[in-house]
N, C-alpha and C positions, 0 to 999 in steps of 0.2 A: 869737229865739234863746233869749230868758230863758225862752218858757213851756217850748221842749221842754226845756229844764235841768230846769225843776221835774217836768216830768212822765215823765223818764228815772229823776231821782232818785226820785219817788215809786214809780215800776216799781223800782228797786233794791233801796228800802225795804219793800217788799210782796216778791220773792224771798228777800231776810234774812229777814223774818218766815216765813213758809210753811218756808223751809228750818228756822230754829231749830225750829219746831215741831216739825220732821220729826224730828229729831234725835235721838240716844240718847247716852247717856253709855258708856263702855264700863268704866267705874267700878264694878265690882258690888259687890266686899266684899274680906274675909276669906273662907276658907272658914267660919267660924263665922258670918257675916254672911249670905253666901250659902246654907249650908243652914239659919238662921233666915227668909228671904224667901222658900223656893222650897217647893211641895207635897210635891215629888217628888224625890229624891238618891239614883243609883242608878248603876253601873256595869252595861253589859250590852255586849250584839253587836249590830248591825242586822242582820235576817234579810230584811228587804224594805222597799225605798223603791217607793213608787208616785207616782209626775207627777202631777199633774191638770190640767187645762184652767183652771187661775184664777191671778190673782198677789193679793200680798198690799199695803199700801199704796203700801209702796215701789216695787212693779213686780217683787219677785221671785217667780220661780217658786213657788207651792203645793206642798207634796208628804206624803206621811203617810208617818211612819219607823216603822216594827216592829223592837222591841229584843226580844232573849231576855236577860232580866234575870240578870246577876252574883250579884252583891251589891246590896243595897237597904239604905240609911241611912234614909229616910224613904219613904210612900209603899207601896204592898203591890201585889203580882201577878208571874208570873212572866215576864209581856210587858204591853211597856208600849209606847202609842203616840204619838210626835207628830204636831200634826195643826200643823206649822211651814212654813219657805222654805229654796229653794236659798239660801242668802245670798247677795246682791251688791253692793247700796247700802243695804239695812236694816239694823236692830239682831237681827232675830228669825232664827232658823232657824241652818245650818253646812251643811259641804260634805260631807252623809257619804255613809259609800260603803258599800253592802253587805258582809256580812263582816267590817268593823273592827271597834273597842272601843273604848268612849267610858264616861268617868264625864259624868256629866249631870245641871245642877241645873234641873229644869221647874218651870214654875207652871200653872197654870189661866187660861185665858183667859176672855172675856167669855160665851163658851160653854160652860163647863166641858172644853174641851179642853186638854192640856198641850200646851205650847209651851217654846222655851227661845230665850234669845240667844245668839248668836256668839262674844260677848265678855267669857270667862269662865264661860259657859253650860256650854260643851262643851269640854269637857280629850279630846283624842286620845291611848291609849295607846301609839300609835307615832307618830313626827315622821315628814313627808314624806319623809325619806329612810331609815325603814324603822328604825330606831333609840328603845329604850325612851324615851319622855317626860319629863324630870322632874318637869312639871308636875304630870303626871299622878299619880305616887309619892307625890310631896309631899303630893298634895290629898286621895288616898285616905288615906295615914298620918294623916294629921288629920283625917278624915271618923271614924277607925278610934279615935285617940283622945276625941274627942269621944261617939263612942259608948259610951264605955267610963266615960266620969264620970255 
């Protein structure tokens, strides 16, 4: 009975590990924080999300988002792509939906692709029930003064 104690708890101790690894903080910053860490700080639309046949580590869906760029704090082009996840149990990617509007702080990933997290990545101009953001407001008006110093 003692070894499988030890070797339940060993399995335990090995899922804690592997999980913390997996892990993200969902801590990003300030927005001053966050547009110092990220390539890219940019309000736009999404014009087209396309699926792909692949997940990412966590098991979420792959998908490439096409923004038609707003405003741009950081970062240059008039369309900008993420090559992110549907989010479900990762840190990376958001649930967008074609046609919305999203302020968005990306980085580059190990392939020069932008990518963004969930949590704090992606500010929604509208809340799910169809109603201005504050999040949002807020984070642009300080995106706006900060450009301005």
């Amino acid at each position: 009975m003692k070894k499988l104690t030890v070797k339940f708890t060993a399995y335990l101790l090995g899922v804690f590990i592997c999980s913390s690894a997996l892990a993200c903080s969902c801590r990003l910053g300030d927005v001053d924080e966050k547009f110092a860490q990220h390539e890219f700080v940019f309000t736009g639309k999404v014009s087209n999300i396309v699926r792909l046949d692949a997940r990412n580590a966590f098991g979420d869906p792959a998908i490439i988002v096409t923004f038609e760029v707003e405003k741009s704090w950081k970062g240059a082009g008039k369309t900008i792509v993420l090559h992110t996840a549907e989010n479900a149990m990762g840190c990376y990617g958001y649930w967008f939906k074609e046609g919305h509007d999203y302020l968005v702080f990306a980085f580059q990933d190990q392939l020069k692709q932008l990518d963004t997290f969930w949590c704090g990545g992606v500010i929604p101009k509208l809340t799910n029930e169809g109603e201005p953001s504050s999040n949002y407001s807020e984070e642009v008006q300080q995106l706006n003064h900060l450009s301005e110093q």
